[in-house]
C-alpha positions in Angstrom: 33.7 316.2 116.1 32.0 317.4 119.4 34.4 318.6 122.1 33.8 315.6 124.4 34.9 313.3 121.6 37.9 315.5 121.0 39.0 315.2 124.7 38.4 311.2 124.6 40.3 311.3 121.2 43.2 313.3 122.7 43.4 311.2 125.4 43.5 308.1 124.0 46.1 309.5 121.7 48.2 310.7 124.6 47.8 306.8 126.4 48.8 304.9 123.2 51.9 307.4 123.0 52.7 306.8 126.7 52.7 303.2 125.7 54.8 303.1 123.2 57.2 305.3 125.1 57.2 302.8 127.7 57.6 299.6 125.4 60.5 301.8 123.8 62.4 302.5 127.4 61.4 298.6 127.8 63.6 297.4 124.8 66.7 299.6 126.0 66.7 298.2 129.7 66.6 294.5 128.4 69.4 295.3 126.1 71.8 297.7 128.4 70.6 296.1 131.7 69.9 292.6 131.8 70.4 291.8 135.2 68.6 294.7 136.6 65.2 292.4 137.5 67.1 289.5 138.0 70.7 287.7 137.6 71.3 284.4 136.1 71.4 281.5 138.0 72.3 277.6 137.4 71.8 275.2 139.9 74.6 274.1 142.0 76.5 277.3 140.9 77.7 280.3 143.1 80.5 282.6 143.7 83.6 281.0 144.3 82.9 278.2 143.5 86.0 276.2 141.3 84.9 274.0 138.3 87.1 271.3 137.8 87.6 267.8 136.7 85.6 266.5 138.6 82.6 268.6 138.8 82.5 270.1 135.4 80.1 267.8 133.5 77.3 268.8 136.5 77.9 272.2 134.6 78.0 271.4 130.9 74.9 273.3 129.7 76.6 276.6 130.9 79.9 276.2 129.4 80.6 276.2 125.6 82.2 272.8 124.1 85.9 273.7 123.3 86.2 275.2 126.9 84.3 272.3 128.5 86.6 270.2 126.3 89.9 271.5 128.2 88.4 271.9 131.7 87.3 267.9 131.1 90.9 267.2 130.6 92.2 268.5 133.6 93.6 271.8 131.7 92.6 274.5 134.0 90.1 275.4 137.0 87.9 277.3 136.3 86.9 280.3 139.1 83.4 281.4 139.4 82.7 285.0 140.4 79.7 287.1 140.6 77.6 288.0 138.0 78.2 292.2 137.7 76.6 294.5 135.2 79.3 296.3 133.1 77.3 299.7 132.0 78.1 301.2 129.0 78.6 304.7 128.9 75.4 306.4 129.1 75.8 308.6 125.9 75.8 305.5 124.1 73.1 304.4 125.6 71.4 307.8 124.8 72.4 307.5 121.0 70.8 304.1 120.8 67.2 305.5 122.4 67.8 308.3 119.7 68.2 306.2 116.7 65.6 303.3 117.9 63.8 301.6 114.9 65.5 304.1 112.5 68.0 301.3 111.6 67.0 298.7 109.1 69.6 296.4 107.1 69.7 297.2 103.2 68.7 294.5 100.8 72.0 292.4 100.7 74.6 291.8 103.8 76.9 294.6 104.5 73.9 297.2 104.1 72.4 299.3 106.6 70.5 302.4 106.8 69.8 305.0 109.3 72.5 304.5 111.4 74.1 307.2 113.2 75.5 306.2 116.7 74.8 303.5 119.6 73.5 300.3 119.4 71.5 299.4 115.7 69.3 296.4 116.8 68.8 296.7 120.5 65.2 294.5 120.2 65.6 291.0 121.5 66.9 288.9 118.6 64.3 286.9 116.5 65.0 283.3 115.8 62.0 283.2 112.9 63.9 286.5 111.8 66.6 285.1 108.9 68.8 287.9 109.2 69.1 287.9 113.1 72.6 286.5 113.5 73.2 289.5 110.9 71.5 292.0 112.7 73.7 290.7 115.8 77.3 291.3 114.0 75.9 294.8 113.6 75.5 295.3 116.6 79.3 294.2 117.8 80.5 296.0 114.6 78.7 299.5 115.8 79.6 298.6 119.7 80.9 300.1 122.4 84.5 298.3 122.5 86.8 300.6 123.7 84.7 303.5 123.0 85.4 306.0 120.8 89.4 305.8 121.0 91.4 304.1 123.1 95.1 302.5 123.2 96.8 298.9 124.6 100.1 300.5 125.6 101.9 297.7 126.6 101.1 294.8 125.5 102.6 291.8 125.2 102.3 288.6 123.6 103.6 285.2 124.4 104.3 282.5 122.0 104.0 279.3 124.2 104.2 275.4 123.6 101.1 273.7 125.0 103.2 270.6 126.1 106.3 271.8 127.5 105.2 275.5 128.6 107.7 276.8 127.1 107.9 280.3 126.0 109.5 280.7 122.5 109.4 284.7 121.8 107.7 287.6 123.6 106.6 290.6 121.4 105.8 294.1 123.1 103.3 296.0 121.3 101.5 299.3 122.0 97.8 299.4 119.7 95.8 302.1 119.3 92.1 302.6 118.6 89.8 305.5 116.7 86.4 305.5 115.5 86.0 308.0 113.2 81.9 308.0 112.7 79.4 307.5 115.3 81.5 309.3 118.3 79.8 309.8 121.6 81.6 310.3 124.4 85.1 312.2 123.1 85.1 315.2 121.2 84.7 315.8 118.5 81.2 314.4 118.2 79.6 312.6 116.4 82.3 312.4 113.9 86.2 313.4 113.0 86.3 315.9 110.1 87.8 315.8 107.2 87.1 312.5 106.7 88.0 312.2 102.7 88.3 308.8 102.6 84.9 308.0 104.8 86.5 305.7 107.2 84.8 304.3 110.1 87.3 302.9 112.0 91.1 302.9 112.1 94.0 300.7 113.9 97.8 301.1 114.5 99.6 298.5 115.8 103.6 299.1 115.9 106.1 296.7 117.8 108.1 298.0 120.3 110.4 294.5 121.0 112.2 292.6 120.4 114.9 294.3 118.2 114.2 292.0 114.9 110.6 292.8 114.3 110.9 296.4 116.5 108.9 299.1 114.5 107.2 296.8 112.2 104.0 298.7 112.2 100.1 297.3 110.5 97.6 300.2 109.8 93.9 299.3 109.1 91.3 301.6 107.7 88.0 300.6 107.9 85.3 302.6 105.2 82.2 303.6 106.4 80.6 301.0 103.4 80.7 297.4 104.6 80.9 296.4 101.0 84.4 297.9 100.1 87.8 296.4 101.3 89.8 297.1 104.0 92.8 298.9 103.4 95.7 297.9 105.1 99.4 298.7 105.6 102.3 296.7 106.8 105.8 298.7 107.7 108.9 296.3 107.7 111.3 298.1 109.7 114.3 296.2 108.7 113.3 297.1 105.1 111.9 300.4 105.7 108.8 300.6 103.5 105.4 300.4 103.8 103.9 298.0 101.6 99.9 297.4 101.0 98.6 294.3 102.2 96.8 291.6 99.7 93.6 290.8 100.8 93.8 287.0 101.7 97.3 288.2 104.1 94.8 289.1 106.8 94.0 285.2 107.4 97.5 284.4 107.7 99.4 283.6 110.7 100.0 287.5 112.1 104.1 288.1 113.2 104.4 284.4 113.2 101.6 284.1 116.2 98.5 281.7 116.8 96.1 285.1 115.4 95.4 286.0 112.0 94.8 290.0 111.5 91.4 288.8 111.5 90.7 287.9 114.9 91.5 291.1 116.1 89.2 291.9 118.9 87.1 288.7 118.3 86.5 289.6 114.5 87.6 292.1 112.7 86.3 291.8 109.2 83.8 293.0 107.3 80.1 292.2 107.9 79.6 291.1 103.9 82.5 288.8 104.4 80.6 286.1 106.4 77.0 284.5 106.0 75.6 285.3 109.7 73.3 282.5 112.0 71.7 283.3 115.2 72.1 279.7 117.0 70.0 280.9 120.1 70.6 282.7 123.4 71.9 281.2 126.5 73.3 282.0 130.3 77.3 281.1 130.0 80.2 281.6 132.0 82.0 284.1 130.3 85.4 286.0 131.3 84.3 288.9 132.7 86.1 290.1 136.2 87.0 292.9 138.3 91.0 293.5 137.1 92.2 294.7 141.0 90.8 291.7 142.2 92.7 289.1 141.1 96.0 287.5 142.0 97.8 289.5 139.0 101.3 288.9 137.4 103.8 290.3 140.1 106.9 288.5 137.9 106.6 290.1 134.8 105.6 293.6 132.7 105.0 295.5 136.1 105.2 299.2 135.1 106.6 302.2 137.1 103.5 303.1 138.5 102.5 299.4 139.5 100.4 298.1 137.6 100.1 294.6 137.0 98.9 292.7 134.4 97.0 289.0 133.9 98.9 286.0 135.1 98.1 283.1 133.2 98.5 279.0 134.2 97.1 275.8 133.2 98.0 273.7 130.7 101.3 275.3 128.9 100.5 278.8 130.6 97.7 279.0 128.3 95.3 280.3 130.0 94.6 283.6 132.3 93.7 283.4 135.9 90.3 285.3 136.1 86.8 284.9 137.3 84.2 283.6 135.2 80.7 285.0 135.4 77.3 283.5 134.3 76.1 285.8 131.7 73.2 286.2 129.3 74.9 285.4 125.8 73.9 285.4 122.0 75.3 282.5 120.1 76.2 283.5 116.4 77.7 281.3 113.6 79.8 283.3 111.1 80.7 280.8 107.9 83.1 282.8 105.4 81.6 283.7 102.2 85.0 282.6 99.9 85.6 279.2 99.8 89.4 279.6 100.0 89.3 281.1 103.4 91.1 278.4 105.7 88.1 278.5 108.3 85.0 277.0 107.8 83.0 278.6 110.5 83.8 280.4 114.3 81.3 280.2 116.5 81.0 283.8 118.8 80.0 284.0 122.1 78.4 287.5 122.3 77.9 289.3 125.7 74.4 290.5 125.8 75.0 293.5 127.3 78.6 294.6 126.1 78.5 293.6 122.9 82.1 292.2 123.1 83.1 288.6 121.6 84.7 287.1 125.3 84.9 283.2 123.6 85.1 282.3 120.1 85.5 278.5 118.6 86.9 278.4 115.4 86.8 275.2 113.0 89.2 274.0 110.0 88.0 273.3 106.0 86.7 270.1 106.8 84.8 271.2 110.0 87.4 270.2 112.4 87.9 272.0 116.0 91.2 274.3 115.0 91.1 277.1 117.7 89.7 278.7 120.3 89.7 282.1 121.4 89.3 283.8 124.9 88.8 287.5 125.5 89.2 288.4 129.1 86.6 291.8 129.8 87.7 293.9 132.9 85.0 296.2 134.7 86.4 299.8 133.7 85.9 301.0 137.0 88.1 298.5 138.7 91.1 298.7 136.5 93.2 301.9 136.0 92.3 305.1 137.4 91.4 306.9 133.8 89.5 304.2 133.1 86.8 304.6 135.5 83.3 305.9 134.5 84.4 305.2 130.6 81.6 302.4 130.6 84.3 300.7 127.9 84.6 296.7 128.7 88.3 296.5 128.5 89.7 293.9 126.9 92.1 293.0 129.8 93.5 289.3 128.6 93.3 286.6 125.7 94.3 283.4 125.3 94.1 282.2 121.3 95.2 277.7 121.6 95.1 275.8 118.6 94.5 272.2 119.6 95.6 271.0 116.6 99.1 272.1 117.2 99.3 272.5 120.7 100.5 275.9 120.5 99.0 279.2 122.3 99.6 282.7 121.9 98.8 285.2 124.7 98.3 288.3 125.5 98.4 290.7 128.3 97.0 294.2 129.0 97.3 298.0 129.8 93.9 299.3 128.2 93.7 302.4 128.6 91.1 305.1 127.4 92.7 308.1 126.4 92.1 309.9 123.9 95.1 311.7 123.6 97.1 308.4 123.2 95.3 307.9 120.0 95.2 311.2 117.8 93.4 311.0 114.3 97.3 311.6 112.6 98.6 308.5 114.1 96.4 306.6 111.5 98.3 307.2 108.5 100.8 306.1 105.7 102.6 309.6 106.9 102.6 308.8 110.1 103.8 305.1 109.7 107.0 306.3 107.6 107.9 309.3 109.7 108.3 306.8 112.6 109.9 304.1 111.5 112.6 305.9 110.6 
């Protein structure tokens, strides 16, 4: 090889390298900046702009059926805002470009290999690709919700009768968060050690009110292998005992409420427990909003250092009073795997760029609309002070209706991240005895 063959050589290496780099940095943008060229637009639509009644069917293709279905009958109004990018944290970001096309899924659902932190499948999803819907719920799994720890301390839930508005039982809760694996932001990174039992994720939830139900407590452990169980702990504080939960309990009807243990967060299951569709992607009006901006709840919950939570209206005080924004959004079908599970699909709603599940539709056995579930995401940087710069979407608000009964259960906020309000000891057996006592 002469030496002006080896220069031509070298530099056509170094080009093909360059271009790969920049197809690489290419894939990252779309997935962690999707507005950055251009925001989504749908004709006739703006900011500020109220949906109602009588406009909403000029607006159809941008809203998804159940929620179209209530703003038709004269349920709510919806409020449009601005479309805003909600960065994530830019160590996640980092540990995504780090682990880019490392990640592959094993051969059977619930498998994946190579994955150490940040987002698995940032590449636009495929629809020819089979297991794209699967490669999607990976994605949420391994996402950036609530970082790496994080706490709801309050939060409160409302049982409420559609028809009458009546509120039959409020429940205070505080919840708590921690990743164990794939850390990138809060020390220490990437991982908590000892881990014995591999986990990948834990939750506490204890009740704080009322008196008959105060320090019932529900601990979740997550394993780092999709394909083994959950394990999961309820403490009955009027019986003082922690007792293992059965698998199927975390489909029932949670503290008597509209939300099975399962919807937690949009879904909080395993990845092997549900057969995975990609149905396409789509701009939506989803319910994302800056928290300090809104006409908040001066009535109720307001803490000793003022802050305010989600007021909610509409049909039976069902539903919060946010801003909507059009957003780019991945539409995924999860069917359960068992055939005595008592849904027969949900349909999510994921935000392209978060990662979150903001709206998902849930249908009966026999394929019936049952319930629908609304996520409210607030911009970190226009809620609390601490929570500013965490690039965390924080769950702010939900609404979870079931149409069949008329009934609702809601819930309202103070996310805050903090690591020190959610220390690796709280998630224990130990922990949940010593205090509910």
């Amino acid at each position: 090889m002469n030496k002006q063959f080896r220069f031509r050589f070298a530099a056509l290496a170094l080009a093909i390298s360059a271009g790969f780099a920049q197809a690489d940095s290419a894939v990252i943008d779309r997935s962690f900046r999707p507005y950055q060229a251009e925001k989504p637009a749908f004709a006739g639509l703006s900011a500020g702009l109220t949906i109602n009644k009588a406009n909403v069917a000029q607006f159809k293709d941008i809203i998804d059926p159940a929620f179209y279905g209530f703003i038709e009958k004269g349920w709510l109004d919806m409020q449009v805002g601005e479309t805003t990018s909600f960065d994530l944290h830019p160590n996640y970001v980092e540990a995504t470009r780090q682990g880019q096309d490392k990640v592959k899924l094993g051969a059977k659902a619930g498998e994946i290999e190579g994955w150490v932190a940040g987002r698995p499948f940032p590449q636009e999803p495929d629809s020819n690709d089979p297991r794209a819907g699967e490669k999607l719920a990976w994605n949420y799994k391994y996402g950036y919700n609530w970082g790496d720890s994080a706490a709801i301390s309050p939060f409160y839930w409302k049982y409420r009768d559609m028809e009458s508005a009546k509120v039959e039982r409020t429940i205070k809760f505080d919840f708590h968060f921690l990743n164990f694996i794939g850390r990138v932001n809060q020390e220490p990174k990437p991982a908590i050690t000892p881990n014995p039992s591999e986990l990948f994720r834990g939750i506490y939830v204890k009740v704080l009110e009322p008196y008959d139900v105060r320090n019932t407590q529900l601990l979740i452990h997550r394993a780092q292998d999709d394909l083994k169980r959950d394990n999961s702990w309820l403490y009955l504080g009027f019986q003082r005992r922690v007792r293992r939960l059965a698998t199927g309990q975390v489909t029932d009807a949670f503290l008597g409420s509209d939300l099975m243990i399962e919807d937690f967060e949009g879904y909080n299951g395993r990845i092997s427990d549900m057969n995975w569709t990609y149905k396409g992607t789509r701009f939506m009006l989803m319910p994302f909003y800056n928290h300090n901006d809104l006409s908040l709840d001066s009535e109720t919950h307001q803490d000793s250092d003022g802050y305010q939570v989600v007021a909610f209206g509409g049909q039976g005080g069902c539903f919060p009073d946010i801003t909507w924004q059009l957003r780019k959004v991945y539409e995924v079908e999860a069917a359960p795997v068992e055939g005595s599970h008592p849904l027969s699909k949900r349909v999510h709603y994921m935000d392209a760029q978060t990662f979150t599940i903001p709206r998902t539709v849930s249908y009966d056995r026999k394929g019936a609309l049952w319930k629908t579930f609304t996520i409210g995401q607030a911009h970190p940087d226009h809620h609390l002070a601490k929570n500013k710069d965490s690039g965390v979407s924080i769950d702010d608000s939900f609404s979870m209706i079931d149409v069949q009964a008329m009934h609702c259960t809601t819930g309202q906020f103070k996310g805050q991240v903090d690591p020190e309000m959610s220390k690796p000891e709280m998630f224990s057996v130990q922990h949940m005895r010593a205090t509910g006592n």
